[in-house]
C-alpha positions, 0 to 999 in steps of 0.5 A: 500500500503506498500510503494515503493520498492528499484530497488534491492527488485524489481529485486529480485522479477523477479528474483523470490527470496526473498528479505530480509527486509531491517532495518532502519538502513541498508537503511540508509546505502545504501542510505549514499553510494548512496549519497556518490557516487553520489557525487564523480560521480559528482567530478570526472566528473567536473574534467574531464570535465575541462581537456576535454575543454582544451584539443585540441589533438585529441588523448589525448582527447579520453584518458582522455574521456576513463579515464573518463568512467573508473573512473565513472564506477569504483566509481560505482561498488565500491559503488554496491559492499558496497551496496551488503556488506550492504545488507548481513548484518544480 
């Protein structure tokens, strides 16, 4: 058995692509960035999450759960886009 496959390895796969073997040190890579933005995930929801308990106006609660999102979603992204850099590397 060659071990567990990345979910960008197996998606490549059913995407009918090759994926390219990933050195050591490219996998440390990725998951140095995974780590990272699980962290700032985290952060941000905390920070959020106290503004959310406080918060009473209906209104500014449904903004700052939207900013919330958005926050997540960009740290997210930005991560998938280091991660995508990483992976191009030869």
């Amino acid at each position: 058995m060659s071990g567990m496959k990345s979910a960008y390895e197996l998606a490549m796969e059913r995407a009918g692509g090759e994926a390219d073997p990933l050195s050591d040190d490219q996998k440390a890579a990725l998951a140095e960035i995974d780590s990272k933005m699980k962290a700032k995930v985290a952060e941000t929801e905390i920070m959020f999450d106290q503004q959310i308990a406080t918060e009473r106006d209906p209104a500014k609660l449904a903004f700052i759960q939207q900013t919330r999102q958005e926050q997540i979603a960009k740290v997210k992204n930005d991560a998938e886009a280091e991660k995508e850099n990483v992976r191009r590397e030869a």
